[in-house]
C-alpha positions in Angstrom: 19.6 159.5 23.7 18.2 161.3 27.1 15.5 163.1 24.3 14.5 160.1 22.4 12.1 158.9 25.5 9.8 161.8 25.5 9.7 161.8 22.1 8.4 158.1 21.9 5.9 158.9 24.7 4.3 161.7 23.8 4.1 159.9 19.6 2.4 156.6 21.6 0.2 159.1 23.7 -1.2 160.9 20.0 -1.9 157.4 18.9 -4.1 156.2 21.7 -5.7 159.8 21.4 -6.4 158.8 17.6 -8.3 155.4 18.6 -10.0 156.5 21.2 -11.3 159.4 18.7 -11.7 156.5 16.4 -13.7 154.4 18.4 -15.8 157.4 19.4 -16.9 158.3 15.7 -16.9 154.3 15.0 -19.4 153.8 18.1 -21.5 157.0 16.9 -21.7 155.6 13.4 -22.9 152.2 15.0 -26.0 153.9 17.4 -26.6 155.9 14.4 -26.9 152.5 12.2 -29.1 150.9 15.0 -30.9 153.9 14.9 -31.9 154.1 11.5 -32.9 150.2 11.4 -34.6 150.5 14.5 -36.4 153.7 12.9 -37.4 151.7 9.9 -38.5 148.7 12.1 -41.2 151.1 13.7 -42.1 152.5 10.6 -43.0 149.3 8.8 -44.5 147.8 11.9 -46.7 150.9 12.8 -47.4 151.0 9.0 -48.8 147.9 8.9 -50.6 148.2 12.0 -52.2 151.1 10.8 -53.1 149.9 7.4 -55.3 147.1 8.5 -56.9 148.2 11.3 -57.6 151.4 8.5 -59.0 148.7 5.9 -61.2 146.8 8.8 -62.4 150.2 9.2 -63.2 151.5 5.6 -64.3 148.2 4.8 -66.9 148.4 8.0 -67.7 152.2 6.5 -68.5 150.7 2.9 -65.5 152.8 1.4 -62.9 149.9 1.0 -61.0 152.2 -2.2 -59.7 154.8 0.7 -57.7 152.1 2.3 -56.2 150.9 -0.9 -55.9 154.7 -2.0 -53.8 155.1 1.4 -52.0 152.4 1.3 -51.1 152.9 -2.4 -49.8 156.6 -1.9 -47.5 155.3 1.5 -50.1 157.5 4.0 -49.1 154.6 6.3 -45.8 154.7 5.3 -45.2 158.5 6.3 -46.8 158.1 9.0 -44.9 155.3 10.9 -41.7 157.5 10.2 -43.2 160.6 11.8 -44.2 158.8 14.6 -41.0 157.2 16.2 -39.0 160.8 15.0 -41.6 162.4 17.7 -40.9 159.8 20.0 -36.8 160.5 19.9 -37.8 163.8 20.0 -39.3 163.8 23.6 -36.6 161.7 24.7 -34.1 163.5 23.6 -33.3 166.0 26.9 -32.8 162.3 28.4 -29.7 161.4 26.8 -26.5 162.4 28.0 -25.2 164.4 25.0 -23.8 167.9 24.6 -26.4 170.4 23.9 -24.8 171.6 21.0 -25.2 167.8 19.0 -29.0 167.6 21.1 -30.1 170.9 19.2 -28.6 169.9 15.7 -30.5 166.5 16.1 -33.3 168.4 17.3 -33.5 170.7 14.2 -32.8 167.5 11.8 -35.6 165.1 13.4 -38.4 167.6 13.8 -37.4 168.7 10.1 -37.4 165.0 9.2 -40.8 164.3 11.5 -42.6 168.0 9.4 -41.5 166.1 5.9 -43.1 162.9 6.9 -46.3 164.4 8.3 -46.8 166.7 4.4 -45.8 163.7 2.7 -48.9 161.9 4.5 -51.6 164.6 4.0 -50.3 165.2 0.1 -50.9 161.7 0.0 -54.3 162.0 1.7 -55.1 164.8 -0.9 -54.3 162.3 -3.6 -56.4 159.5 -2.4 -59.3 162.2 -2.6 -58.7 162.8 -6.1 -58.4 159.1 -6.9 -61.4 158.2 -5.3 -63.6 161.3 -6.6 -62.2 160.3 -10.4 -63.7 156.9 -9.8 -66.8 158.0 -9.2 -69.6 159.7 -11.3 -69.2 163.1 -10.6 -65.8 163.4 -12.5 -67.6 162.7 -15.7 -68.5 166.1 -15.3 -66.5 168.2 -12.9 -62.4 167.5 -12.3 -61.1 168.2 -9.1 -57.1 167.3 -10.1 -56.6 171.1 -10.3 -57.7 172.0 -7.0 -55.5 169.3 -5.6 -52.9 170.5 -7.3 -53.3 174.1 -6.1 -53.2 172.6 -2.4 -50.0 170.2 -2.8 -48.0 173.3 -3.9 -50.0 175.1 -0.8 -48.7 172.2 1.5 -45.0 172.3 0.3 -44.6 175.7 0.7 -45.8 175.4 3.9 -43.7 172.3 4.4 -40.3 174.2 2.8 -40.9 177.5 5.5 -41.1 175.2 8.7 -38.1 173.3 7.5 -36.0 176.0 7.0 -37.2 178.5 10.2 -36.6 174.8 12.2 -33.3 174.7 10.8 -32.2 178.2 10.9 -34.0 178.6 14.6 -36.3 181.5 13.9 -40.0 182.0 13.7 -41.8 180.9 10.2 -43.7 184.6 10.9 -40.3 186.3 10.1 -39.7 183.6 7.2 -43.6 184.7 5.9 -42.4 188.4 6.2 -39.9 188.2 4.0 -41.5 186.4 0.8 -43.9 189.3 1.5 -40.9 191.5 0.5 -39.9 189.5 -2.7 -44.3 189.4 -3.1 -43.5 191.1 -6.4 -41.0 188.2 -7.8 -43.1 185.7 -6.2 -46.2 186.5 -8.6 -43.9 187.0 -11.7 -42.6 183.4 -10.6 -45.9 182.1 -10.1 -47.7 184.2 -13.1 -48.8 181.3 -14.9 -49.7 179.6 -11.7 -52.3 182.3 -10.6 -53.8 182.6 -14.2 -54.3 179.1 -13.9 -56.1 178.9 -10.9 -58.3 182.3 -11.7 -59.2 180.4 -15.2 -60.0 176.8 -13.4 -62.3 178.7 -10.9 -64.2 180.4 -13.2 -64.9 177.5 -15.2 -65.6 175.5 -13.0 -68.0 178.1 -11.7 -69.6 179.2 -15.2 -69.5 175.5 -16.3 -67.6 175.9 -19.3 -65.7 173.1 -19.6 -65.9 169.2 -17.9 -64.0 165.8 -18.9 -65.1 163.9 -21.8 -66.6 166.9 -23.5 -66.0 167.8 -27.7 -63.8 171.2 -27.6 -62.6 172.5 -31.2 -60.0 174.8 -30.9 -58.2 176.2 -33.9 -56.0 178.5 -33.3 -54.2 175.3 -30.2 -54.6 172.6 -33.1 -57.3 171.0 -31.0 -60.6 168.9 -31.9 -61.3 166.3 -29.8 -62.4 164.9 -26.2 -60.9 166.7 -22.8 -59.1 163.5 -20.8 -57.5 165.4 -18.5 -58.1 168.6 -16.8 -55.0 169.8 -14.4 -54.1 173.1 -12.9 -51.7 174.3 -15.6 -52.8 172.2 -18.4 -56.1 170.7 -20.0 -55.5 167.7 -22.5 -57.5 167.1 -25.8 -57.2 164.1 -27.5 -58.1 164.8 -31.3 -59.9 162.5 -33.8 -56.1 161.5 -35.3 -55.7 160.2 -31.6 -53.0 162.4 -31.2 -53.0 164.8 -28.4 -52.9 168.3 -27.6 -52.3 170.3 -24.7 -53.7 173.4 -23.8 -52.6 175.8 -21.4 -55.7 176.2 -18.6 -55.9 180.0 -18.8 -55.9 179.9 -23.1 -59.0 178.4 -22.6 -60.8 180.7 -20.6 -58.8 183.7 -22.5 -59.4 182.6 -25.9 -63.0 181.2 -27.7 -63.3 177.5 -28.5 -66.8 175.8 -29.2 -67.8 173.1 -27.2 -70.7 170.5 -28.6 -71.2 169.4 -25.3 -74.6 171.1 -25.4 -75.2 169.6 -29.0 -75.3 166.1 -27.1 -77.3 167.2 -24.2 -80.0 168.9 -26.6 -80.3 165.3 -28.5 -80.4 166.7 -31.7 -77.7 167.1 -34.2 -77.6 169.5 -36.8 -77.3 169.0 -40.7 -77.0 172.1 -42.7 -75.8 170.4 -46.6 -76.4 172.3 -49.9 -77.6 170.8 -53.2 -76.4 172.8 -56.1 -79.0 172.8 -59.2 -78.0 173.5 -62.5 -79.3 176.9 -63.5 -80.3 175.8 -67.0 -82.4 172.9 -65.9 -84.8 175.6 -63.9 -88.3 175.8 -65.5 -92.3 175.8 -65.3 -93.8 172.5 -65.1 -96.4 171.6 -67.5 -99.8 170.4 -66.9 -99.0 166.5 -68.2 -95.7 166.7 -65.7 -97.7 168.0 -63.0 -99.9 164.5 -63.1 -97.2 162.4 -63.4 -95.6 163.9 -60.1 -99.3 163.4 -58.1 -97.8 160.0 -58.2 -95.2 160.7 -55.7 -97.3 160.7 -51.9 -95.4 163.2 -49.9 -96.3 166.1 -52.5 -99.7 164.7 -53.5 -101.3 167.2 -50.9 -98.9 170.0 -51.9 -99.9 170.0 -55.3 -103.5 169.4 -54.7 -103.1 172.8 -52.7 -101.1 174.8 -55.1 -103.5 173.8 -57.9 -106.2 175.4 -56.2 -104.4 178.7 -54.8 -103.3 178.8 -58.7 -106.2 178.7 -60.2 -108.0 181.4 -58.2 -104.9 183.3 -58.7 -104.8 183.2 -62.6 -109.3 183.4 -62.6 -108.5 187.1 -60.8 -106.5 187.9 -63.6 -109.3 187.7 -66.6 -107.9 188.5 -69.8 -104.4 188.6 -69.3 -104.2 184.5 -68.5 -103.8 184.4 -72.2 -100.0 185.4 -72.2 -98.5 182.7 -70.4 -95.9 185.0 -68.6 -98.7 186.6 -66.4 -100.0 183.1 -65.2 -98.9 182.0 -61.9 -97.2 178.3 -62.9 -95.4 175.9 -60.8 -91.5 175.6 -61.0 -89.9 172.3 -60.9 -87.1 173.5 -57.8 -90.1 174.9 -56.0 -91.6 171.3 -56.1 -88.4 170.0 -55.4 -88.1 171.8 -52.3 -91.7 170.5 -51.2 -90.7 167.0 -52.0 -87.5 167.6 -49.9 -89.1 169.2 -47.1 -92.0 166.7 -46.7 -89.0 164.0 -47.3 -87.5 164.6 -43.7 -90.4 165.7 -42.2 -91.6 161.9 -42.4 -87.9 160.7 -41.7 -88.4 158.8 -38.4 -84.4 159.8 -37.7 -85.0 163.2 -37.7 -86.4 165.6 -34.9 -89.7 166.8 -35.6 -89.9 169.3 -32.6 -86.4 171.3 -33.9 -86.0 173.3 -37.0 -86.6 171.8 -40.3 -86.4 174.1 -43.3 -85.5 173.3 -47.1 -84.5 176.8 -48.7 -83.1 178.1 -52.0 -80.1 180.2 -51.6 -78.7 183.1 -53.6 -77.8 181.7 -57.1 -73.6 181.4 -57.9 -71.8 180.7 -60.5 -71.6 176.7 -59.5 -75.3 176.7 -59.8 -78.3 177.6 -57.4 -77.7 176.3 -53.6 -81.0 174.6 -52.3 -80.0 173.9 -48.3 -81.8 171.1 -46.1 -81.7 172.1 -42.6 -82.8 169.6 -39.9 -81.5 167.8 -37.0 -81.2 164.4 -36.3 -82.6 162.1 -33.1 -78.9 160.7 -32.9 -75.8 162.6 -32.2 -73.0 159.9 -32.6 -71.0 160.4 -35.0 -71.4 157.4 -36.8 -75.2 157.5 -37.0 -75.1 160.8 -37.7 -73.1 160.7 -41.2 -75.4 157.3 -41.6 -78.7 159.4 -41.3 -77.4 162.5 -43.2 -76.2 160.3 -46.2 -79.3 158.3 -46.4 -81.3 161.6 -46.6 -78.8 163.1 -49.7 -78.7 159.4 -51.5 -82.3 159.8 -51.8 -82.7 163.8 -52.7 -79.9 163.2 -55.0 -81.2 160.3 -57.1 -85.0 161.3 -57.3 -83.1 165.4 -58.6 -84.0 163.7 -62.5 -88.0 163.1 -61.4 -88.5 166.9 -61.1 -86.3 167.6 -64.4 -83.5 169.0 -62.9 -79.9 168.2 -62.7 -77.1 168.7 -60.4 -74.7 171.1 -61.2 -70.8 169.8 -62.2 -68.0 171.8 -62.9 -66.6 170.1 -66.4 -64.5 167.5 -66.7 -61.5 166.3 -68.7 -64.4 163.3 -70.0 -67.2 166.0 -70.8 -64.3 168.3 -72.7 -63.3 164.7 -75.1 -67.6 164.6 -75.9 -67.1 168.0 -78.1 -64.1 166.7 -80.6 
């Protein structure tokens, strides 16, 4: 009974010890809870402070999108957290608390206060690009790959303070030693580099800009560029699908661009018309009257009557055999027709190429190609123009006496039971 006493005291004294440890942690937790809502208060209330005297700025500037750009990527935001963190910060040496918990809430706020102030100039970098894609210029030049470039810049930057701040050593010795592991860094970052190397030098050469026509085979691409980013470029093809590229593909590999097609203001038509080879023949003297009816080869055959006949008076005697006479053919007055045609289309550019030529004969008949370009390079117009011109070659073929070659049918092989 003399050792029960001890016993009970020294239990009761471990007990007080516990709630006075408990009320120690409880009262840390509670500063610590004030201290976070008293940390948000000053965000949000430097935040907003910041945002409209910002906007009354901008708006006084004549650049009111900024402001809303801030303000929609939480510049503000970040910013009214940094601020209060560097305010602790200063304090800090004031409080009375061991210097081991001052220097671990020393390393954790000034790593919290570095997060903040990257967050609010990745954000800054983001306004930029929203602001420069509203404009006019990003019709033709895209800047989202250089901004990407300097966000992964910033948060490398960002991830070395943060850790030499938490492991207390200089970000010099942290720098050193990626310069060791420089060779797994670029095999990392391979297809980061290539990227970058291929966005500079097209941006430089000018080989590719938003909104332009790319055709691209071999990635399954035809269709407009709608996005242009570090790593990736985006086509949207006719089907309204989408494809996407990889950045350095595109200055690697070959892929045609129409872009100067629409700039030029002419679009090209290059269509064959395949003549039957049997139809081919002289024209005789009654035909060639009846085709003076037609006024765009009126002057042509006017012309080649006269260059005829002095040819074939040279000759003498030998005019007789019908073989040695120089005769008109009814493809070669075709191909006047044809060429006269679209030189008097008002839809089609007089001051580019315009040729009509007979191509090497084939088995599916003799190719005669019309080669012009066209004062309208949408689409739409385009195919509109270019069949208007082949309606009309095709239906007045019969005047001149020739006739389109066909491959033969199922019908035409029923005609010869």
């Amino acid at each position: 009974m003399q050792h029960e006493a001890p016993s009970s005291a020294l239990f009761g004294h471990q007990i007080f010890n516990d709630l006075i440890r408990d009320a120690e942690f409880a009262g840390i937790a509670l500063l610590a809870g004030l201290g976070l809502l008293v940390l948000i208060g000053l965000a949000a209330l430097i935040s907003r402070v910041l945002s409209g005297v910002s906007r009354r700025a901008f708006q006084l500037a004549g650049r009111p999108e900024w402001a809303d750009g801030l303000a929609r990527h939480h510049v503000f935001r970040n910013i009214g957290f940094a601020l209060p963190l560097l305010a602790i910060l200063s304090n800090l040496p004031m409080l009375a608390i061991e210097p081991k918990l001052a220097n671990l809430l020393t390393r954790l706020f000034t790593s919290a206060g570095v997060v903040f102030i990257f967050l609010a100039l990745i954000g800054v970098l983001r306004t930029w690009e929203d602001v420069y894609s509203s404009g006019p210029r990003a019709r033709t030049r895209s800047i989202k790959g250089y901004v990407e470039l300097a966000r992964i810049l910033l948060w490398a930057v960002c991830t070395i303070l943060v850790v030499s701040v938490m492991m207390d050593r200089s970000p010099l010795l942290m720098l050193s030693g990626l310069g060791a592991l420089s060779a797994v860094l670029l095999l990392v970052f391979k297809d980061t580099l290539l990227s970058l190397v291929a966005s500079t030098q097209m941006s430089n050469y000018d080989m590719l800009r938003l909104g332009d026509w790319i055709e691209m085979p071999q990635a399954g691409a035809d269709g407009f560029v709608i996005d242009m980013a570090l790593h990736t470029v985006k086509v949207q093809n006719w089907d309204k699908t989408v494809t996407t590229i990889p950045t350095y593909k595109l200055f690697s590999e070959s892929f045609r661009n129409w872009r100067h097609m629409f700039e030029s203001g002419g679009r090209r038509i290059k269509r064959n018309l395949r003549i039957d080879a049997s139809t081919v023949r002289f024209l005789t003297d009654a035909e060639i009257h009846e085709l003076r009816r037609y006024a765009l080869i009126r002057d042509y055959l006017d012309g080649k009557q006269v260059e005829l006949e002095e040819a074939n008076r040279g000759l003498g005697e030998l005019t007789e055999v019908p073989v040695n006479r120089r005769r008109l053919t009814n493809i070669g007055t075709f191909r006047a027709y044809a060429k006269a045609y679209i030189e008097r289309h008002p839809e089609i550019r007089d001051d580019m190429l315009m040729i009509v030529r007979m191509m090497e004969p084939q088995s599916e008949g003799i190719p005669i190609e019309v080669y012009c370009f066209t004062n309208n390079t949408a689409w739409v117009e385009y195919e509109r123009i270019q069949g208007d011109i082949f309606d009309h070659l095709l239906a007045v073929l019969p005047e001149f006496f020739l006739r389109l070659y066909q491959a033969p049918s199922g019908s035409d092989l029923s005609r010869l039971r």
